[in-house]
NUPA-719464 format. One record per residue (C-alpha): residue number from 1; residue in three letters; x, y negated, z. Coordinates in Angstrom, 1 decimal. Each point is the difference from the previous one (the first is absolute). Example, Ala and Ser with C-alpha at 12.3 -4.5 7.8 and 13.67 -1.06 7.14 Angstrom:
2
+-----+------+--------+--------+--------+
|  nr | rest |      X |      Y |      Z |
+-----+------+--------+--------+--------+
|   1 |  ALA |   12.3 |    4.5 |    7.8 |
|   2 |  SER |    1.4 |   -3.4 |   -0.7 |
+-----+------+--------+--------+--------+
END
This chain:
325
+-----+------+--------+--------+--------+
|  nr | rest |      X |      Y |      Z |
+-----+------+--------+--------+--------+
|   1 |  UNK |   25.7 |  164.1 | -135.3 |
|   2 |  UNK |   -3.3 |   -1.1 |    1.2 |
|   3 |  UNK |   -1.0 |    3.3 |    1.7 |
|   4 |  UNK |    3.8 |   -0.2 |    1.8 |
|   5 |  UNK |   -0.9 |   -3.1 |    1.3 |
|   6 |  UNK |   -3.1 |    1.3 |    1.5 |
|   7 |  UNK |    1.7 |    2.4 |    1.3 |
|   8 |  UNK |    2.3 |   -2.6 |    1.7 |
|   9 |  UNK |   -2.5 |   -1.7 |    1.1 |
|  10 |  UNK |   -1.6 |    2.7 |    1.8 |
|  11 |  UNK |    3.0 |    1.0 |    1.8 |
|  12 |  UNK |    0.5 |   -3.3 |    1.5 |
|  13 |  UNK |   -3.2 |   -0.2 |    1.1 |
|  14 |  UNK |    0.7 |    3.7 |    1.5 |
|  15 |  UNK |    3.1 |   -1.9 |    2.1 |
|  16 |  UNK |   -1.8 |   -2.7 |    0.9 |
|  17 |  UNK |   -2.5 |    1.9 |    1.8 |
|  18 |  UNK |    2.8 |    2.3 |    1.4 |
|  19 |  UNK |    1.9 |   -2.6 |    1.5 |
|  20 |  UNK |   -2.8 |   -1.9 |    1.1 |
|  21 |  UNK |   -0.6 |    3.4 |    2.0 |
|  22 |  UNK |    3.2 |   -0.2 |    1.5 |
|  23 |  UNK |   -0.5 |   -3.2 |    1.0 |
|  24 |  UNK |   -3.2 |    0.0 |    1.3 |
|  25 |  UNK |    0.9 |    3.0 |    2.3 |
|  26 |  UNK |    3.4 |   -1.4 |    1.2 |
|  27 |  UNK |   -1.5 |   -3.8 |    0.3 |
|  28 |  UNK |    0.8 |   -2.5 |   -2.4 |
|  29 |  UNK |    1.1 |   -1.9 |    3.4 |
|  30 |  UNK |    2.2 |    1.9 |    0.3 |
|  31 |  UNK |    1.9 |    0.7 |   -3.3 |
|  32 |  UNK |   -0.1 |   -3.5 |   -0.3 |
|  33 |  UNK |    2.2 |   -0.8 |    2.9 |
|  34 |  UNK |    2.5 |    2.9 |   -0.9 |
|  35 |  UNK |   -0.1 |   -2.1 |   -3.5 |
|  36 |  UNK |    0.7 |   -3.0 |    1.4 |
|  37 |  UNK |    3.3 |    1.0 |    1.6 |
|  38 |  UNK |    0.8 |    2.1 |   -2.7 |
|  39 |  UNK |    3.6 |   -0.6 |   -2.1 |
|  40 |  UNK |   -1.2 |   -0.3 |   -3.4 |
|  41 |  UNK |    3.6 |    0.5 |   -1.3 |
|  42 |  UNK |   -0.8 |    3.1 |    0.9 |
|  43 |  UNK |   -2.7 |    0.5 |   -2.7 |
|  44 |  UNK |    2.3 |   -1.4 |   -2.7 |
|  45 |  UNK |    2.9 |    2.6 |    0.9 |
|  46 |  UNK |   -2.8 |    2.6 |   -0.3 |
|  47 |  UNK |   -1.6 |   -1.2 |   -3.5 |
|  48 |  UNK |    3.8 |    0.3 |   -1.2 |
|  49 |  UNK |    0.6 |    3.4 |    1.5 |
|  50 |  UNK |   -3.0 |    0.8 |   -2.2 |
|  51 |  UNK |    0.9 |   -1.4 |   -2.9 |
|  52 |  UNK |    3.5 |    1.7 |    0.4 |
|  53 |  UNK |   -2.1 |    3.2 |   -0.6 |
|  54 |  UNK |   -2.2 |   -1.0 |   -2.8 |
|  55 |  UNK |    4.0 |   -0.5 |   -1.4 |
|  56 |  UNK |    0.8 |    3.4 |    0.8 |
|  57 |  UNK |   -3.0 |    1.3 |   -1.4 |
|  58 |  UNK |    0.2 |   -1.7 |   -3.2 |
|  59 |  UNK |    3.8 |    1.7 |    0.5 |
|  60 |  UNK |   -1.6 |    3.6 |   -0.1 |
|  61 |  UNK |   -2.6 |   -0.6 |   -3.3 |
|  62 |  UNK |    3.2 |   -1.3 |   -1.9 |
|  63 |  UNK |    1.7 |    3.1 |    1.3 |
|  64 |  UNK |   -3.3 |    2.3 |   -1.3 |
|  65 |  UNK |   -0.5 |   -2.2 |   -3.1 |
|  66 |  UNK |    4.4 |    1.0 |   -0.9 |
|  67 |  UNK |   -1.0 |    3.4 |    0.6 |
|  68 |  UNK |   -2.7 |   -0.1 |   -2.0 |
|  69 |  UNK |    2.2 |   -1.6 |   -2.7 |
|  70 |  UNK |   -2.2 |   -3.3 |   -0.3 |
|  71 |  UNK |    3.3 |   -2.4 |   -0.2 |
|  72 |  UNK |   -1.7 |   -2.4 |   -2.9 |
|  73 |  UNK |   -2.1 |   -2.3 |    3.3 |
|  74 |  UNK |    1.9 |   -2.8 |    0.9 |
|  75 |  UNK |    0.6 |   -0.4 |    3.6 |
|  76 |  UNK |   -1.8 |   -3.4 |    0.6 |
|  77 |  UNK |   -3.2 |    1.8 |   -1.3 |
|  78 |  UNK |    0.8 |    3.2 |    1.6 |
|  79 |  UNK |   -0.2 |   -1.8 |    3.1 |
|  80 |  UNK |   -3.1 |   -1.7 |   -0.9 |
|  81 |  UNK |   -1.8 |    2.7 |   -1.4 |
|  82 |  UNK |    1.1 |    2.2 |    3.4 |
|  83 |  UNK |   -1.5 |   -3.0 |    2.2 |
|  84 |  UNK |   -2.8 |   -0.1 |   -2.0 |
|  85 |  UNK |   -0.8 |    3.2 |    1.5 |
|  86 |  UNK |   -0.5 |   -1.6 |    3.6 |
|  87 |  UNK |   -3.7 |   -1.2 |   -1.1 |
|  88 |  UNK |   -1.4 |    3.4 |    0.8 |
|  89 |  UNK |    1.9 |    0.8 |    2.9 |
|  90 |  UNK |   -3.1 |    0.1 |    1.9 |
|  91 |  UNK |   -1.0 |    3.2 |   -1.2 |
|  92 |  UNK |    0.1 |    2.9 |    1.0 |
|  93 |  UNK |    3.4 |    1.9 |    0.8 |
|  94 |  UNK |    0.7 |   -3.2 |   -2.8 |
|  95 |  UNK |   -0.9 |    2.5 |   -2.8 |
|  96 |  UNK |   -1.3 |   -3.5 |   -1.8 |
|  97 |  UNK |    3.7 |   -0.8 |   -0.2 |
|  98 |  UNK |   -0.2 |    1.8 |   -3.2 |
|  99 |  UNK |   -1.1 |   -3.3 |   -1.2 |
| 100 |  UNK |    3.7 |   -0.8 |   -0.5 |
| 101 |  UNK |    0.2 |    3.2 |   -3.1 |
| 102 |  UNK |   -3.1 |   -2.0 |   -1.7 |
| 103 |  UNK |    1.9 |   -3.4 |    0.1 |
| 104 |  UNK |    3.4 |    1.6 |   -1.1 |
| 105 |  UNK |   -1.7 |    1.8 |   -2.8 |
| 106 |  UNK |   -1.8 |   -3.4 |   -1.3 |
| 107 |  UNK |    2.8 |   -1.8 |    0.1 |
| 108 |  UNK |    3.0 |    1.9 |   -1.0 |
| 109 |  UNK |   -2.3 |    3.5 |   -1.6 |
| 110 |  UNK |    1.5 |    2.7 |    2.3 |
| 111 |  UNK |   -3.0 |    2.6 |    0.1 |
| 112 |  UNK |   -1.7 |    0.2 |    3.4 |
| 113 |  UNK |    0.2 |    3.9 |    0.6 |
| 114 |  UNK |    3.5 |   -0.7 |   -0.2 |
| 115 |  UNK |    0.4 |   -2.2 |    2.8 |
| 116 |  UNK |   -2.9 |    0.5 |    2.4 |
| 117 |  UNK |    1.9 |    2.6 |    1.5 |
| 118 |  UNK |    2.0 |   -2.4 |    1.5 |
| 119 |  UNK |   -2.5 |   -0.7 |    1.9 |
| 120 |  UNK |   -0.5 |    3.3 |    1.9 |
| 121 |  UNK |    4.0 |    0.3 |    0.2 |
| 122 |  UNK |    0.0 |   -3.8 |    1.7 |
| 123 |  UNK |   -2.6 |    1.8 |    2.7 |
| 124 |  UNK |    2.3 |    3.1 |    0.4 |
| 125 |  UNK |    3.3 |   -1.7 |    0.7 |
| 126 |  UNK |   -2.3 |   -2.6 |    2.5 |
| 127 |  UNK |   -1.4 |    2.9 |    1.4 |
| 128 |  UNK |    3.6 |    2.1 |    0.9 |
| 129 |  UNK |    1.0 |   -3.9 |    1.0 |
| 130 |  UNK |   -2.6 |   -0.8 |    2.4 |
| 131 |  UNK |    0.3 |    4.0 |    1.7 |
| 132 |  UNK |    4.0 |   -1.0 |    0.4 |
| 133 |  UNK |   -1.3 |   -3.2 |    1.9 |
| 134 |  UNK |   -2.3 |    2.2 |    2.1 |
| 135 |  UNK |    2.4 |    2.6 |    0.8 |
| 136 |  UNK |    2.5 |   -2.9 |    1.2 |
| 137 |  UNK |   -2.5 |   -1.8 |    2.1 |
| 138 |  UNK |   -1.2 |    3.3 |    1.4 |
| 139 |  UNK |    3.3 |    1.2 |    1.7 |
| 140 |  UNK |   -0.9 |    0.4 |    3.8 |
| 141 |  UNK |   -3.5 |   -1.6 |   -1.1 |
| 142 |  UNK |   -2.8 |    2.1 |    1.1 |
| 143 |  UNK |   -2.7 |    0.8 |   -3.6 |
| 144 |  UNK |    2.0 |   -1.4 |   -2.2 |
| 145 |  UNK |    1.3 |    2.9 |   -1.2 |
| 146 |  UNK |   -3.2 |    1.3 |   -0.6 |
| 147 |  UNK |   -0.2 |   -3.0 |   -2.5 |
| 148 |  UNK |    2.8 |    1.1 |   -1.8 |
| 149 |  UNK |   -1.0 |    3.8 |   -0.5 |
| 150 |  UNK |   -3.3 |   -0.9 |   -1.5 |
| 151 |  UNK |    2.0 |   -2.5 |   -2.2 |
| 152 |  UNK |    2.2 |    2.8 |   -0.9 |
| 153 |  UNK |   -2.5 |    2.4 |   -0.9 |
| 154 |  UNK |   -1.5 |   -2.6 |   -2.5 |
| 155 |  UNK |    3.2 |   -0.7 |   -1.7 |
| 156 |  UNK |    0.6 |    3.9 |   -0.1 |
| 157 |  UNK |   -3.5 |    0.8 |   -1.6 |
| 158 |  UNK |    0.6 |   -3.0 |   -2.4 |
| 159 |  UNK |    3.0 |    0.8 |   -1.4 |
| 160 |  UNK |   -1.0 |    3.7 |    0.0 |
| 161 |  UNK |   -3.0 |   -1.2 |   -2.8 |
| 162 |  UNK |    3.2 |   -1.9 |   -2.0 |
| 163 |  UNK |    2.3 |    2.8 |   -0.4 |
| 164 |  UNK |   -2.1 |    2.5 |   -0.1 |
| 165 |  UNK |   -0.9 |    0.3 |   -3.6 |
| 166 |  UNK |   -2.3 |    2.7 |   -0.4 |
| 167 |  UNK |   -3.8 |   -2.0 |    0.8 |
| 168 |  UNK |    1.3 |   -2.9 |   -2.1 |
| 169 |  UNK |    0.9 |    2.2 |   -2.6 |
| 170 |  UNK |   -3.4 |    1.9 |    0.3 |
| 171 |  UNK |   -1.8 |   -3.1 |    0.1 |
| 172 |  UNK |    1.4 |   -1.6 |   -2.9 |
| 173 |  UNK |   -0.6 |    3.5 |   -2.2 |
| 174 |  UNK |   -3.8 |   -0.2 |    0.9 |
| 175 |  UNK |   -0.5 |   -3.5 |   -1.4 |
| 176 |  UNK |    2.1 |    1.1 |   -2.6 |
| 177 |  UNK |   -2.3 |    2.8 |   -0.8 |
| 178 |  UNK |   -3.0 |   -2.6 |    0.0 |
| 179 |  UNK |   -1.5 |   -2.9 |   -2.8 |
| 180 |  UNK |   -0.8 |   -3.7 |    0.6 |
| 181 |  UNK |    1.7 |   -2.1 |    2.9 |
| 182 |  UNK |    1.1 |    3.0 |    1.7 |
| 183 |  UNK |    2.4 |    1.2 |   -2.4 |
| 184 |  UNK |    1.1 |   -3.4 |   -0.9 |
| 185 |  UNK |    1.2 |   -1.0 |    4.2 |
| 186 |  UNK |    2.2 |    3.5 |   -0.7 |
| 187 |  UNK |    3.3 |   -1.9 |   -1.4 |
| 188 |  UNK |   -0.4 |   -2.7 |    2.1 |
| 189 |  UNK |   -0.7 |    2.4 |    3.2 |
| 190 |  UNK |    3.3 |    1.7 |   -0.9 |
| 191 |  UNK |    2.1 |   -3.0 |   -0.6 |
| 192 |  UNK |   -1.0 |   -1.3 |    3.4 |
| 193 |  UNK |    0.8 |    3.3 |    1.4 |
| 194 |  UNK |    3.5 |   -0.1 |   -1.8 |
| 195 |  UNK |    0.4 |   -3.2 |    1.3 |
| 196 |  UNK |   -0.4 |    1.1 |    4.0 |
| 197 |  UNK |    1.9 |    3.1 |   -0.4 |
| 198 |  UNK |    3.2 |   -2.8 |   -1.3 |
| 199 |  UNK |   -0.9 |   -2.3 |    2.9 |
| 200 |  UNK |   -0.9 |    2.4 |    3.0 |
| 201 |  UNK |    3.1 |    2.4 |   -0.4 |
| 202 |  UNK |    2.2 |    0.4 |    2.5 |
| 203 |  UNK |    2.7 |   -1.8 |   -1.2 |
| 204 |  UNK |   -2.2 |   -3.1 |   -0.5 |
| 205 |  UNK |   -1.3 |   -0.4 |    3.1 |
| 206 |  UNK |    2.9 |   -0.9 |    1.6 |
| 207 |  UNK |    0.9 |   -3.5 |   -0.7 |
| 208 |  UNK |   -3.8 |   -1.1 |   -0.1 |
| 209 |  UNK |   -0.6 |    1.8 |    3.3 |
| 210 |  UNK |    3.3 |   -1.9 |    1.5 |
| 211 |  UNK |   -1.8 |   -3.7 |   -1.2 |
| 212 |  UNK |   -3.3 |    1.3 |    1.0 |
| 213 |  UNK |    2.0 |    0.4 |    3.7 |
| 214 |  UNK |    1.3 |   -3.6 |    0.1 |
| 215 |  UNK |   -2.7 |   -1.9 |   -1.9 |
| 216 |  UNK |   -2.8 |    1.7 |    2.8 |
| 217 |  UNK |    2.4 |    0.0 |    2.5 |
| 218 |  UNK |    0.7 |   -4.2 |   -0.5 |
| 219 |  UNK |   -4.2 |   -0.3 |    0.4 |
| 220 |  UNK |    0.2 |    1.9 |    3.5 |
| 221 |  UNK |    2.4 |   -2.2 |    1.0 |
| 222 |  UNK |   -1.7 |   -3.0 |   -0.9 |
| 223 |  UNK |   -2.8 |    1.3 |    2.5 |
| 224 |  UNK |    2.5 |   -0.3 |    2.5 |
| 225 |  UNK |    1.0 |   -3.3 |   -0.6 |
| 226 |  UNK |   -3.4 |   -1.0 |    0.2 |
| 227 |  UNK |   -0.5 |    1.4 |    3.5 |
| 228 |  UNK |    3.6 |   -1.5 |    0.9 |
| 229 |  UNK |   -2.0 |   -2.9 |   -1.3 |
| 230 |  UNK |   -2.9 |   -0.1 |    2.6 |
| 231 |  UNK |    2.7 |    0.3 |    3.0 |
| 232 |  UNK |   -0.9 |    3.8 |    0.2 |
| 233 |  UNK |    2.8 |    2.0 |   -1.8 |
| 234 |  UNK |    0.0 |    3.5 |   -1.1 |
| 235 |  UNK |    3.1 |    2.6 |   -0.6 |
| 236 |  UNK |    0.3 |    0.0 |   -3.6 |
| 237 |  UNK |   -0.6 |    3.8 |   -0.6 |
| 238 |  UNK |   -3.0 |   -0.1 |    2.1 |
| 239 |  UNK |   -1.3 |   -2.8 |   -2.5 |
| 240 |  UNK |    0.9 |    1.5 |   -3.1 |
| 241 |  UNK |   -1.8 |    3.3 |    1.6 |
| 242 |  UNK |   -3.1 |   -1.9 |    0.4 |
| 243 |  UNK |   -0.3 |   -1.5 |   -3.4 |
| 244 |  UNK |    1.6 |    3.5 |   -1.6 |
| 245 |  UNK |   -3.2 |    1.6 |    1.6 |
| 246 |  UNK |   -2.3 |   -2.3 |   -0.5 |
| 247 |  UNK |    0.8 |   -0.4 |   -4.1 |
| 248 |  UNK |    0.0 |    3.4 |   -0.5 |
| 249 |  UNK |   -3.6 |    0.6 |    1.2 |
| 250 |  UNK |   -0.7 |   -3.1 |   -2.1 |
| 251 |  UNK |    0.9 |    2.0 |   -2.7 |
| 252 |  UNK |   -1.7 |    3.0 |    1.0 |
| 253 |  UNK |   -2.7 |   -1.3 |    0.7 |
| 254 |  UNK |   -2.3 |   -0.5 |   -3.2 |
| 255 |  UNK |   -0.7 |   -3.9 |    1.0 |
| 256 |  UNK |    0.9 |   -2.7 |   -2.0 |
| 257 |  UNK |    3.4 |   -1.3 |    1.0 |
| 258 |  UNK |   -0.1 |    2.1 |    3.2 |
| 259 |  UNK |   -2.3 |   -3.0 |    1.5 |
| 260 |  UNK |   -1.3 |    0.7 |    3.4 |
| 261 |  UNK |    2.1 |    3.2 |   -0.1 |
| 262 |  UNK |    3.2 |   -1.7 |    0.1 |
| 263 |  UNK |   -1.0 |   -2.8 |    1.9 |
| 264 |  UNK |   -2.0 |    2.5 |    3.1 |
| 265 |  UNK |    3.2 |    1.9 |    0.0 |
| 266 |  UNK |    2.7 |   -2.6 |    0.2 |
| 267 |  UNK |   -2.0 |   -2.5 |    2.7 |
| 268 |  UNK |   -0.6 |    3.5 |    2.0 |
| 269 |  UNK |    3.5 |    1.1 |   -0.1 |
| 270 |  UNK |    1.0 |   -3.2 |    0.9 |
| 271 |  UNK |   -2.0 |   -0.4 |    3.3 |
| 272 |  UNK |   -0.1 |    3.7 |    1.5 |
| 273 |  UNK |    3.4 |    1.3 |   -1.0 |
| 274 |  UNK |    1.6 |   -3.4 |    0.0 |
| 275 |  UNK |   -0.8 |   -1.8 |    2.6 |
| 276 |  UNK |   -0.8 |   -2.9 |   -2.1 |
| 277 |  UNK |   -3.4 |   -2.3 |    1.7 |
| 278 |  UNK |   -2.9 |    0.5 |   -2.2 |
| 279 |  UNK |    0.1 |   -3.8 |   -1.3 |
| 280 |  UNK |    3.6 |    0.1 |   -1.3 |
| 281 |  UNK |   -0.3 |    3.3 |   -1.3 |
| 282 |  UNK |   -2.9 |   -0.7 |   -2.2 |
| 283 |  UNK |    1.7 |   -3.6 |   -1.2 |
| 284 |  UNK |    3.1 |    1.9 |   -1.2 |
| 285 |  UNK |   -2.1 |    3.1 |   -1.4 |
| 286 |  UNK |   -1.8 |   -3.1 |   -2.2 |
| 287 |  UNK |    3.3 |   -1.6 |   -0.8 |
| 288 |  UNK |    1.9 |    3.1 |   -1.4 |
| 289 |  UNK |   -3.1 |    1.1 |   -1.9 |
| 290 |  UNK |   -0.2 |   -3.8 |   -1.9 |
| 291 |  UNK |    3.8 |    0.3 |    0.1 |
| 292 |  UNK |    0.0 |    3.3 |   -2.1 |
| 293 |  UNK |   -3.4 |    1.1 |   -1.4 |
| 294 |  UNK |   -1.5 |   -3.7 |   -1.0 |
| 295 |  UNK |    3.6 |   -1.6 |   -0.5 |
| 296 |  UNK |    0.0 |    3.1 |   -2.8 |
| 297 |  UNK |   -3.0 |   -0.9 |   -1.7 |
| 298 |  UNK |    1.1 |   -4.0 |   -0.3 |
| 299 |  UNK |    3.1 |    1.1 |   -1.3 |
| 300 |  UNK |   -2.3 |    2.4 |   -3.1 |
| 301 |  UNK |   -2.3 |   -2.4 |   -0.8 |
| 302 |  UNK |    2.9 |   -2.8 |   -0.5 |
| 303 |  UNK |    2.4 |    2.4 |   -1.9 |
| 304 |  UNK |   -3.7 |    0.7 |   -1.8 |
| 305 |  UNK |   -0.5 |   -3.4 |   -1.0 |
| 306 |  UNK |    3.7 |   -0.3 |   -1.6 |
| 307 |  UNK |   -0.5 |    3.2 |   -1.9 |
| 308 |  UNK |   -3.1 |   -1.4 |   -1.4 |
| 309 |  UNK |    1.6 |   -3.5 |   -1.1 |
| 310 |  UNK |    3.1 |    1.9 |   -1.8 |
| 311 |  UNK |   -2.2 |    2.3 |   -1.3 |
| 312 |  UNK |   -3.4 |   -1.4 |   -0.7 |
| 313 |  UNK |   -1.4 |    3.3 |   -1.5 |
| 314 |  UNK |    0.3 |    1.6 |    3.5 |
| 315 |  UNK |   -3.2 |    1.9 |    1.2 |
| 316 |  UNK |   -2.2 |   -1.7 |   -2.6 |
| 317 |  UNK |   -0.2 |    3.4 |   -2.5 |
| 318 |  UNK |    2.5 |   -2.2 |   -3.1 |
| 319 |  UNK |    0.9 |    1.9 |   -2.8 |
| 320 |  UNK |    3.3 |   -2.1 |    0.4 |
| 321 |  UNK |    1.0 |    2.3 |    2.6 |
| 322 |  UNK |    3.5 |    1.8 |   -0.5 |
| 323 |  UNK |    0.1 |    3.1 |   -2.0 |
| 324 |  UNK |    0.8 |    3.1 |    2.4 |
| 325 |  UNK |    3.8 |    0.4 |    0.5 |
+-----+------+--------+--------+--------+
END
């Protein structure tokens, strides 16, 4: 725990110094008078928006944990344990939401390999989410399309490596075939594999994809009620294109959280294909990032701390810990 908050720590020192960039480049002037005329009621409809789609979300890993046939987690902790995951959202592409498999299997013993999967289908179904965003913001938008394709190409080559079977297969044989560690990560190797076959097959992606659509969808238009907020409205397609584009080369990008990444693309946007003066456009780009990104991590370490109270064994290496299911 204590190298996670490190880790933390480190990051916020990462979006301090990238905001304090912003802000010394726009004028802190500035931003302070868009501030001071700004609706803040505005802020609190967008910190709901986003926490409409960490409810979604949650939605999708009780959808992948039934298909997984892990029905024994009651939904309070369910919930907890999925939030819990929010701690290493700054990571990168939020592989360190993975997290979330360790607490589940310390409190309630399902095996990691089983779940972490989830993981990696949570990124799909955001992925094919955030491209149907794009595509709809791009529609007599000149680039945006360009977004899209690359977006398309990644979600094609990912869930080529899922179905096809043939280099997981091989891989799995050679460890097999070898003595020590290697040949004992072999089951677990393959139960994850069976796992993401179940979870990223066609007829799973569906209803995920669909939440992934509204839940990333509500966070674009909460960018657009924050620039409604500063007096200098947006078309709501136009703002969901500019935070679709901007979280997706947060997630390509191997940066923690997407900082600077996200941030550069979405104050950019704003100001050259927008319209929007530099000073409200950086004030917004700050808002939706605390309103999404650091709102998330609050939300972890909280549902972090309750975990911890109900079950004091959490993350402290107890041989109390629940027998796998």
């Amino acid at each position: 725990m204590q190298r996670h908050l490190r880790r933390f720590l480190l990051a916020l020192l990462v979006g301090v110094a990238v905001y304090g960039a912003f802000v010394a480049y726009t004028g802190h002037r500035a931003i302070g008078g868009s501030l001071a005329s700004f609706r803040w009621s505005a802020f609190a409809a967008a910190l709901g928006l986003a926490t409409l789609n960490y409810v979604l979300r949650w939605l999708k890993w009780e959808y992948y944990l039934g298909r997984l046939e892990v029905r024994h987690v009651p939904k309070l902790d369910s919930a907890l344990v999925f939030l819990s995951g929010f701690v290493l959202t700054i990571t990168p592409g939020k592989v360190g939401e993975v997290f979330k498999s360790a607490v589940l299997a310390e409190t309630h013993g399902v095996p990691v390999a089983r779940t972490a999967p989830i993981v990696v289908a949570e990124r799909l179904t955001d992925v094919i989410g955030v491209i149907a965003l794009i595509v709809v913001g791009s529609v007599g938008f000149q680039g945006g399309l360009g977004w899209a394709a690359a977006g398309t190409a990644c979600v094609v080559a990912g869930m080529t490596v899922i179905v096809w079977r043939a280099p997981g297969e091989w891989l799995i044989a050679r460890l097999e075939r070898r003595s020590g560690r290697a040949a004992a990560l072999a089951p677990r190797l393959r139960e994850a594999f069976d796992s993401m076959r179940i979870l990223a097959s066609p007829a799973a992606l569906l209803y995920p994809t669909l939440l992934s659509v509204l839940g990333w969808g509500g966070e674009g238009l909460a960018l657009a009620l924050l620039l409604e907020g500063f007096g200098t409205p947006s078309p709501i397609p136009l703002a969901m294109f500019f935070y679709a584009t901007a979280t997706l080369a947060g997630a390509i990008v191997p940066v923690p959280g997407g900082l600077g990444v996200a941030e550069a693309m979405i104050q950019e946007q704003l100001v050259r294909l927008g319209g929007v003066p530099a000073a409200p456009a950086t004030a917004a780009m700050i808002l939706i990032r605390f309103a999404t990104l650091w709102w998330a991590v609050i939300v972890g370490f909280a549902a972090l701390g309750v975990l911890r109270v109900r079950f004091p064994h959490l993350l402290r290496g107890s041989p109390e810990a629940p027998t796998p299911a």
